[in-house]
C-alpha positions in Angstrom: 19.4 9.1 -2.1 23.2 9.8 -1.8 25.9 7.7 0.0 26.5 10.9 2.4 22.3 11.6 2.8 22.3 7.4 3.7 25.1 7.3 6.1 24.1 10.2 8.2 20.7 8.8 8.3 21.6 5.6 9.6 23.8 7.3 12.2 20.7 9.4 13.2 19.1 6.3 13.6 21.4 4.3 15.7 21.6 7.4 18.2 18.1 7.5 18.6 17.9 3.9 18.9 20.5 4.0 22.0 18.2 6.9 23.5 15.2 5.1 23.3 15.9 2.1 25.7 12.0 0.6 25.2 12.7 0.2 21.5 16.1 -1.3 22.1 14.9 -3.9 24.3 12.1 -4.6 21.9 14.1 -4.8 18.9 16.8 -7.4 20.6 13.6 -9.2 22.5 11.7 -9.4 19.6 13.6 -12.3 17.8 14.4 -14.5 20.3 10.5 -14.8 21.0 9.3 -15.2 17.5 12.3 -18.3 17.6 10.2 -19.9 20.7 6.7 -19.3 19.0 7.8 -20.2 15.5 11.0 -21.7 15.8 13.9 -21.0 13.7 11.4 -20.1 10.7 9.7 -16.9 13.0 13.3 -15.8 13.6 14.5 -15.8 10.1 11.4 -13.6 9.2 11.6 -11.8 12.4 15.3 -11.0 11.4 14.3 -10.1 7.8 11.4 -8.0 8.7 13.8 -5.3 11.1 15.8 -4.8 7.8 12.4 -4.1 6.4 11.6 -1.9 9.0 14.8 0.2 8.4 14.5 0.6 4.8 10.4 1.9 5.4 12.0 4.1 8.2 14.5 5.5 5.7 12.3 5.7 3.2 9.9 7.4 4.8 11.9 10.2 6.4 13.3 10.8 2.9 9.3 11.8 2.1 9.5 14.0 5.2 12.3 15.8 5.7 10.6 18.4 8.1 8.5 16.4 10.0 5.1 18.2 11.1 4.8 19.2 14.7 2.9 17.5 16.9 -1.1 18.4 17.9 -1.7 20.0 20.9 -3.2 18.4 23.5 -5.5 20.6 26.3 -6.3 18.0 28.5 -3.5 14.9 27.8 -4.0 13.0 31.5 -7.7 13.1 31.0 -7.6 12.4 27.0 -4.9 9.7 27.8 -7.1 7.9 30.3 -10.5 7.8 27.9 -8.1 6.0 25.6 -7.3 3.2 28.4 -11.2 3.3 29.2 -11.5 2.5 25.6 -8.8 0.0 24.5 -10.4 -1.6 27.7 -13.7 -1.9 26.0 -12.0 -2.5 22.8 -10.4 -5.2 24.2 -13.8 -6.8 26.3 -15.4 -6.8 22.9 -13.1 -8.9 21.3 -13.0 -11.2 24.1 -16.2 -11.6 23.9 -16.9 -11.6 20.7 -13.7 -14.4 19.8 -15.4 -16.6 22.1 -12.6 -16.4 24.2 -14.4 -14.7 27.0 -17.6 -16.6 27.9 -18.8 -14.7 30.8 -22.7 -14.4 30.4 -24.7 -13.0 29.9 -22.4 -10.3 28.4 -20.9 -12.9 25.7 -24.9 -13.5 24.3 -25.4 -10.2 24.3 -22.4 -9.3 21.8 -22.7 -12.5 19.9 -26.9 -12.1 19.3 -25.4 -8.5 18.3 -22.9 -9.5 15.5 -25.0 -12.3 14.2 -28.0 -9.7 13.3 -25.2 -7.5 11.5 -24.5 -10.8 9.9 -27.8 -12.0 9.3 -28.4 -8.1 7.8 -25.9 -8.0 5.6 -26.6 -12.0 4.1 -30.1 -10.5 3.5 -28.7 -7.7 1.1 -29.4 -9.6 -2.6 -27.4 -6.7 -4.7 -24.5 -7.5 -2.7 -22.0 -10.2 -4.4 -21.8 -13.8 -2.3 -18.0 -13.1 -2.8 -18.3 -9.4 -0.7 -20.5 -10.7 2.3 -18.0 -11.6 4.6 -15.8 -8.6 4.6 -19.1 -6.2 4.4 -19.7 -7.6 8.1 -16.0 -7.6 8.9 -16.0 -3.9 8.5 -19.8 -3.5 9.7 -18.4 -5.3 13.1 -15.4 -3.3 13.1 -16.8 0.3 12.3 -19.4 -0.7 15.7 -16.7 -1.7 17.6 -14.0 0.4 17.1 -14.0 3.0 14.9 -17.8 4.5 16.1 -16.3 4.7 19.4 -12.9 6.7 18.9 -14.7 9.5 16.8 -17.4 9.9 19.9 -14.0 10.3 21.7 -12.9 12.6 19.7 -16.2 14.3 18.9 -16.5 14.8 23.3 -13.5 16.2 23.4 -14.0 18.8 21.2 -10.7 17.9 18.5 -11.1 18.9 15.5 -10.3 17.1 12.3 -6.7 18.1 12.1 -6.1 17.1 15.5 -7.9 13.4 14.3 -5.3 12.9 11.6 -7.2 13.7 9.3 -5.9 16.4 7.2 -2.3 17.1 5.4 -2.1 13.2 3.6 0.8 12.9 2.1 -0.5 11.4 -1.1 3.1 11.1 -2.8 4.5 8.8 0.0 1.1 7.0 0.1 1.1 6.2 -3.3 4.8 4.9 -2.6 4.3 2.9 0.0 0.8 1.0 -1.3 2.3 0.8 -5.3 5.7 -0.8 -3.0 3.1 -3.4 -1.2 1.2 -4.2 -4.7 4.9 -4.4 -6.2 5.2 -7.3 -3.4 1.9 -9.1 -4.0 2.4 -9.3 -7.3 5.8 -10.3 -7.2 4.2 -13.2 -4.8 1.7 -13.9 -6.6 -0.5 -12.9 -4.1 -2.0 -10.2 -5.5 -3.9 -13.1 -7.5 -5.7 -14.8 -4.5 -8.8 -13.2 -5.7 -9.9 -11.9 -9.4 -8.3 -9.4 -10.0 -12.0 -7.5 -10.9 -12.5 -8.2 -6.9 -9.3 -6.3 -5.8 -10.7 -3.0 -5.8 -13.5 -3.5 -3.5 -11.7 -5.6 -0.9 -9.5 -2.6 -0.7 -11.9 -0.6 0.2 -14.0 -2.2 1.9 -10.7 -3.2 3.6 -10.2 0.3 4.8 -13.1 -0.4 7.8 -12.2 -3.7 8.3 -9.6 -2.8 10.3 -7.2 -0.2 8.7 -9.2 3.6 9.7 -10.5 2.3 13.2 -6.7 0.7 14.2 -5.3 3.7 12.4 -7.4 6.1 14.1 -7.7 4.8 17.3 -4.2 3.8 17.9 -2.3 6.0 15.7 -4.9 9.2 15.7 -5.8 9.2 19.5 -3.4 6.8 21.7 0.0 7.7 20.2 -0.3 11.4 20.1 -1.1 11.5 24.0 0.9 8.6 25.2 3.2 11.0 23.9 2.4 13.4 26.4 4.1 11.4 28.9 7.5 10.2 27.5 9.9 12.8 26.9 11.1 10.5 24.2 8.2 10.2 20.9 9.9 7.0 20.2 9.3 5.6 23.7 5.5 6.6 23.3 5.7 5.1 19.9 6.6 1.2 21.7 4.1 1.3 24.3 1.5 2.2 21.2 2.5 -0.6 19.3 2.5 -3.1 22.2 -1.4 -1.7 22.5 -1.8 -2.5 18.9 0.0 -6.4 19.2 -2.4 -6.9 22.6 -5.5 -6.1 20.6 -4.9 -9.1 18.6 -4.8 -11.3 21.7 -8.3 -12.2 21.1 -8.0 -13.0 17.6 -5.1 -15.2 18.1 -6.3 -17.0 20.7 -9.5 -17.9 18.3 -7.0 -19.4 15.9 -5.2 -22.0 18.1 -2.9 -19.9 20.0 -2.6 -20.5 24.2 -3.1 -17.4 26.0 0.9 -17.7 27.0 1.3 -17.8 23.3 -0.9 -15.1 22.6 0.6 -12.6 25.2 4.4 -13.6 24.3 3.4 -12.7 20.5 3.2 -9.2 21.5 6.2 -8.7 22.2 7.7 -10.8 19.0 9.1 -8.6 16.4 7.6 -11.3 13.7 5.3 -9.3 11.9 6.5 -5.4 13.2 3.5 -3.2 11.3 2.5 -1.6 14.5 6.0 0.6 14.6 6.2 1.4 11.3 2.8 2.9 10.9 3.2 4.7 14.2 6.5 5.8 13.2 4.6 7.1 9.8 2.5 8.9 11.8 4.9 10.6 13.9 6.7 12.4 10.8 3.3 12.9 8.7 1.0 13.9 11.6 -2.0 12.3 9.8 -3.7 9.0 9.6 -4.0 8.6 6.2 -1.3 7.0 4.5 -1.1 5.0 7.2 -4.5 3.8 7.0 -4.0 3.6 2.7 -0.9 1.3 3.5 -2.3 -0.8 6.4 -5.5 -1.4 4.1 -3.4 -2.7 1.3 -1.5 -5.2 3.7 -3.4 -8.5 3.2 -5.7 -7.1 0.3 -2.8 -6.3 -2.3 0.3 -7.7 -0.6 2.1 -7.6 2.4 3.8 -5.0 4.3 6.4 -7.2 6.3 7.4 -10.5 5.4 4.9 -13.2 6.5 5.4 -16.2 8.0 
C-alpha cells in the first residue's frame, strides 16, 4: 500500500464521513458514552478501537477495489418490514429467554423450550463434557434466529446470491481471521482452551451466533434498510444500532440496568457491528463476515476488549 494509494484513501474516507451525518454523530457520541458506562477505561478502548476500525476499513477496501453492486430488491417496503416483524420476535425471544421479560405464560413456554434442547443435547454421551454448552448455544441460536431469516428468505423467493451467500472472498477472509488469531495469540488468548479444542469451538462457533447475526443483520436488514437511505453508509448505522439493541437482553442478564443496556448501543466501545456491515457492503456476501465474526471470541478478538 503506497503513501499516494493511503492518502487518497483516507481523504475518501473523511468525505464520506462528512456526508454521512448518522455515522458522524455516532463516531463523536460513541466515546463519551463508553466514558459514562466504563469510565475513562471504556474511552481509552473506545478511542483505540475507531483507529481499529480505520485500519479494517482500509484494509478491506484494499481487498476490494471494485466493490460488487448491490442485490436487487423487488419488494424493499414489504421485505424491509418482515425484517422489523422479525428483529421484533428476535428481540421477544431474548427477552424472554434472559429472564429479563417475565411475562407468563410466554416466558414458561420459551424457557420449558430451551431447557429440552438442553436437556437433549446433555443426553448425547459421544459428545465431549467440554462441547455441551456451545452445542446448545448454537442449537438455541439456529431456533431462534437463523431458522427464521432463511424462512424469510425462502417466502420471498431470494435466491442464494441475493442471501449472501455466494462470491466469498476467501483471500480477505483468510486475512482478516489469520489477523484475529495473530491477536489471540499475541494475547495469549488463543490459549483459554487446549489448543486440540480450538477447532470445534470455531465451528461450532459459526451458529452460535456468527451465520444467524451475519445473515440476518448483514444478509437481510442491511441490504433493504438500504433501500431507504440514499446514503449505504447511513443504512449501514441504523443496521448496526439493530445489531447493539439485540444484545440488550444479554446485557441486562449480566448486571447491566436497562438505562445501561440501551446507552451501550450507542457506545462505540466494542464497534464490530460497522465493520462487518461495512464488509458486507464492498463484498456483497455474508461470508467472511461470518468467518471473521466466528473467530472473535473463539481465536481472538476483533476490537480491543475491555
Amino acid at each position: 500500500m503506497n503513501l499516494m494509494y493511503l492518502q487518497n484513501t483516507i481523504n475518501h474516507f473523511w468525505k464520506r464521513l462528512w456526508e454521512t451525518p448518522l455515522l458522524l454523530g455516532w463516531l463523536v457520541l460513541g466515546p463519551f458514552i463508553a466514558l459514562w458506562l466504563n469510565g475513562w477505561t471504556g474511552l481509552l478502548t473506545g478511542v483505540l478501537n475507531l483507529f481499529l476500525l480505520g485500519v479494517f476499513a482500509l484494509l478491506i477496501r484494499r481487498f476490494t477495489p471494485d466493490p460488487a453492486a448491490p442485490h436487487k430488491i423487488r419488494r424493499p417496503r414489504l421485505e424491509l418490514t418482515v425484517g422489523l416483524i422479525l428483529f421484533a420476535l428476535f428481540f421477544m425471544t431474548q427477552l424472554l429467554d434472559f429472564d429479563v421479560w417475565t411475562i407468563e405464560p410466554l416466558h414458561l413456554w420459551v424457557r420449558t423450550f430451551f431447557v429440552h434442547i438442553y436437556r437433549f443435547i446433555e443426553g448425547i454421551r459421544i459428545v465431549p463434557g467440554w462441547m455441551k454448552l456451545d452445542l446448545y448455544l448454537a442449537a438455541s441460536s439456529t431456533v431462534k434466529m437463523l431458522i427464521p431469516t432463511l424462512l424469510a428468505f425462502w417466502i420471498l423467493g431470494c435466491s442464494r446470491t441475493k442471501m449472501g451467500l455466494s462470491h466469498p472472498d476467501w483471500k480477505l477472509s483468510a486475512v482478516l481471521v489469520s489477523i484475529t488469531a495473530a491477536a489471540g495469540l499475541v494475547t495469549g488468548f488463543l490459549f483459554h482452551v487446549p489448543l486440540f479444542q480450538i477447532p470445534a469451538f470455531y465451528i461450532i462457533g459459526i451458529f452460535i451466533n456468527a451465520l444467524p447475526e451475519e445473515l440476518f443483520f448483514r444478509g437481510f436488514l442491511l441490504p433493504r434498510l438500504e433501500k431507504f437511505f440514499s446514503n449505504p453508509l447511513n443504512a449501514l448505522v441504523v443496521s448496526a444500532l439493530f445489531f447493539n439493541a439485540i444484545h440488550i437482553p444479554i446485557e441486562v442478564n449480566n448486571g447491566a440496568s436497562i438505562l445501561e443496556a440501551a446507552s451501550g448501543i450507542f457506545s462505540i466501545g466494542y464497534p464490530t457491528g460497522l465493520i462487518w456491515g461495512y464488509l458486507y457492503l464492498r463484498t456483497r456476501s455474508i461470508i467472511p463476515g461470518t468467518l471473521w465474526h466466528a473467530a472473535n471470541g473463539v481465536l481472538g478478538f476483533v476490537m480491543m476488549y475491555l
